[in-house]
C-alpha positions as CSV (number, residue, x, y, z in Angstrom):
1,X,61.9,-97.0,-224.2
2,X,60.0,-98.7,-221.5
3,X,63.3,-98.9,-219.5
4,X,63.4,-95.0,-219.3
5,X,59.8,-94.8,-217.6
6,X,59.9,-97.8,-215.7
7,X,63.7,-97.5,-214.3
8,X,64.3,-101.0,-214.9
9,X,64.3,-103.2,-217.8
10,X,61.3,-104.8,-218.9
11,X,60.8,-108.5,-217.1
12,X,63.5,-107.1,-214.3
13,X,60.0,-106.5,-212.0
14,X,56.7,-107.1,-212.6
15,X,55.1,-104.4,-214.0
16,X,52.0,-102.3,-211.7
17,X,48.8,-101.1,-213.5
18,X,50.0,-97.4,-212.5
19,X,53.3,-98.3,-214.3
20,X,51.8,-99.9,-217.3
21,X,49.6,-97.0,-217.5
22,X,51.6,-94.0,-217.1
23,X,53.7,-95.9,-220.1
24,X,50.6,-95.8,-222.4
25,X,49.9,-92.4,-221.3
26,X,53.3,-90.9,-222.6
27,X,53.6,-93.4,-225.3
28,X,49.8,-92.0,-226.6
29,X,51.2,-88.2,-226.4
30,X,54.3,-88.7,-228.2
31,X,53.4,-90.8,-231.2
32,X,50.9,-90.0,-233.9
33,X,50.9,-93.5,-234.5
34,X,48.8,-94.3,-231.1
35,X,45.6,-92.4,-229.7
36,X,44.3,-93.6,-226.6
37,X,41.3,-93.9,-224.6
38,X,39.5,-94.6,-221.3
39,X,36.9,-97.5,-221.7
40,X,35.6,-97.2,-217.9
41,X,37.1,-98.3,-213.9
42,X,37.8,-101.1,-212.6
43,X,36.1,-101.9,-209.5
44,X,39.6,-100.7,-207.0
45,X,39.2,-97.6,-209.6
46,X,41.6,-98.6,-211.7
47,X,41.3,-96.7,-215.3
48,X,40.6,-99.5,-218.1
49,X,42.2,-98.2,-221.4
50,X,42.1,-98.8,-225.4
51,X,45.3,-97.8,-227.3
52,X,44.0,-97.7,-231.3
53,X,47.7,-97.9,-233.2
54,X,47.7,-97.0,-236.9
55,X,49.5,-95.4,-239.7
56,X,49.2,-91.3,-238.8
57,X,46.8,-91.6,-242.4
58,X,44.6,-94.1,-240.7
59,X,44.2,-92.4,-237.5
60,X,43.4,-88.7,-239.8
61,X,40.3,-91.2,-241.2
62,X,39.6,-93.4,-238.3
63,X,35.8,-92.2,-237.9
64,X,35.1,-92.9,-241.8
65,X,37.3,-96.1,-241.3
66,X,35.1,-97.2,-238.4
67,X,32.4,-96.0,-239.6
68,X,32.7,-98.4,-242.7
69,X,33.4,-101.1,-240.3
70,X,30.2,-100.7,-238.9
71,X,27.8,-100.9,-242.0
72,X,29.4,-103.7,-243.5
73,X,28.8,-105.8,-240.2
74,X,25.1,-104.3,-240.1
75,X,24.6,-105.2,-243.6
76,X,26.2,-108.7,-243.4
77,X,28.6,-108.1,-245.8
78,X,32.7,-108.5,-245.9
79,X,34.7,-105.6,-245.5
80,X,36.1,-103.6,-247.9
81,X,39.4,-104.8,-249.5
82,X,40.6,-101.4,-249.1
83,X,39.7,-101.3,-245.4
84,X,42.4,-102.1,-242.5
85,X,41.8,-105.0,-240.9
86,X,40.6,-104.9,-237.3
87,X,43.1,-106.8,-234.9
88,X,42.2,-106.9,-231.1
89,X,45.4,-107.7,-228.5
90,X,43.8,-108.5,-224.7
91,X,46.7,-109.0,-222.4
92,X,46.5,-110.0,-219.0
93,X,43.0,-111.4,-218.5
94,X,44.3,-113.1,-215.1
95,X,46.0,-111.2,-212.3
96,X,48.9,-113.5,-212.2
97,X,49.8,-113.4,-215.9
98,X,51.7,-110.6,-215.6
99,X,54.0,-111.0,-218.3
100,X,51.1,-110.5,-220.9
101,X,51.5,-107.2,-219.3
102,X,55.2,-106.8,-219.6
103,X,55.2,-107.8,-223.1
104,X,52.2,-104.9,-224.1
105,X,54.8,-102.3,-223.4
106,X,57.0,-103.6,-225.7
107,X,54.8,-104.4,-228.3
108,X,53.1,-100.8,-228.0
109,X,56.8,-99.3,-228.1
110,X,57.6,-101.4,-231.1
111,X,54.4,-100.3,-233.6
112,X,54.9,-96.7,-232.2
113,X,58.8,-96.5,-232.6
114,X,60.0,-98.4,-235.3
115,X,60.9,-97.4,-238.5
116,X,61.2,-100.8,-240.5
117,X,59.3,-101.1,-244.1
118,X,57.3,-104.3,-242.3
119,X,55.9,-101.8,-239.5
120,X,55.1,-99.3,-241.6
121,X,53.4,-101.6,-243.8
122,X,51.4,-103.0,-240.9
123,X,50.3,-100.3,-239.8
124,X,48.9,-98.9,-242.8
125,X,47.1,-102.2,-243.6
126,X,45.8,-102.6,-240.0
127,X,44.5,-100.7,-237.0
128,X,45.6,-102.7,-233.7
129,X,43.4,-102.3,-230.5
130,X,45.5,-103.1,-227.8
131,X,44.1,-103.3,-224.4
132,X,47.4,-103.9,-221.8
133,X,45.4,-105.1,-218.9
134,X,42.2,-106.9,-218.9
135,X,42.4,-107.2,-215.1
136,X,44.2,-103.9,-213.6
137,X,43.2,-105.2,-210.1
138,X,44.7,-108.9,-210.2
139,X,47.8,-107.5,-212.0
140,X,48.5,-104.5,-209.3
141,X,47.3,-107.6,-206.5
142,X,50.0,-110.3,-208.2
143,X,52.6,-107.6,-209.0
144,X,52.6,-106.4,-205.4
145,X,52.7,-110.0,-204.4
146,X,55.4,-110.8,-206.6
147,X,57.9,-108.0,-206.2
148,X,57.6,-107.7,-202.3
149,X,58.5,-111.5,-202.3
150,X,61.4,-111.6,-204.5
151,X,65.1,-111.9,-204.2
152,X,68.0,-109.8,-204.8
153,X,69.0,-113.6,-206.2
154,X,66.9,-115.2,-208.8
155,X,64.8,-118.3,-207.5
156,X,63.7,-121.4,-209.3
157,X,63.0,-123.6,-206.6
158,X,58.7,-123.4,-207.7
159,X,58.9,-124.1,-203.9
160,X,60.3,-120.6,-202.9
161,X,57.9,-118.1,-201.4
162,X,58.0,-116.4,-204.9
163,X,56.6,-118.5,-206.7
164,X,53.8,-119.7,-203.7
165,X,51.3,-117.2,-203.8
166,X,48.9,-117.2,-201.0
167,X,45.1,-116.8,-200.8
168,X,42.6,-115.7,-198.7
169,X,40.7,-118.5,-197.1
170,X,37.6,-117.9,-196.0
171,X,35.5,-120.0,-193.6
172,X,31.6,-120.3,-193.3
């Protein structure tokens, strides 16, 4: 669970890149539902990953599968019906949507941990790409914003130094 990595409940904090990362990381190593991989840096040198999550019989054929993918979009034609479709999840594109984020881990713990016919189903009918972070920097930026500010005492006054995040002004 994401709980036992973090050491808080998901939504408790807001979740850092290195956090959301390390998650992946494990979650990658101990499922054979989920490879993972390293697209490229940020520019603060933050790793950008790719989590592929299929059926284990998907991922023993992903290069044909892909492969496949490939020619039909060269040649212009459909996919195969026998082909998994391709489903793309980008969370987080903005540093202060941080709860895009939070809710990667839980969807990446769901498709890797759960049992149900509908899961298993899913998976072998579709390969998910699921990238938890678009931004890495604005996410570790807000998240360190956010948590430093926060009270032991939840807040809902929008007013409340939470919830007023602060920018750099610059002057010419």
């Amino acid at each position: 669970l994401p709980a036992e990595v973090l050491g808080y409940p998901v939504g408790t904090w807001h979740v850092r890149h290195d956090q959301l990362l390390r998650y992946m990381e494990l979650l990658a190593a101990k499922s054979d539902r989920i490879s993972l991989t390293y697209t490229g840096q940020t520019h603060e040198q933050r790793q950008l990953v790719l989590l592929t999550i299929t059926s284990p019989q998907n991922h023993k054929n992903i290069g044909n599968l892909k492969a496949a993918h490939i020619n039909s979009i060269n040649e212009g034609e459909a996919p195969s019906t026998n082909a998994p479709l391709i489903v793309y999840m980008g969370y987080s594109v903005h540093g202060n949507e941080s709860s895009g984020s939070n809710a990667a881990l839980l969807i990446a713990y769901h498709l890797a941990a759960s049992n149900s016919s509908e899961v298993n189903k899913l998976l072998n009918e579709n390969i998910v790409l699921l990238d938890p972070s678009l931004n890495p920097d604005g996410l570790s930026r807000f998240a360190q914003w956010a948590n430093m500010h926060k009270g032991k005492n939840l807040v809902s006054d929008p007013m409340h130094r939470e919830h007023q995040e602060h920018w750099l002004v610059y002057y010419t």
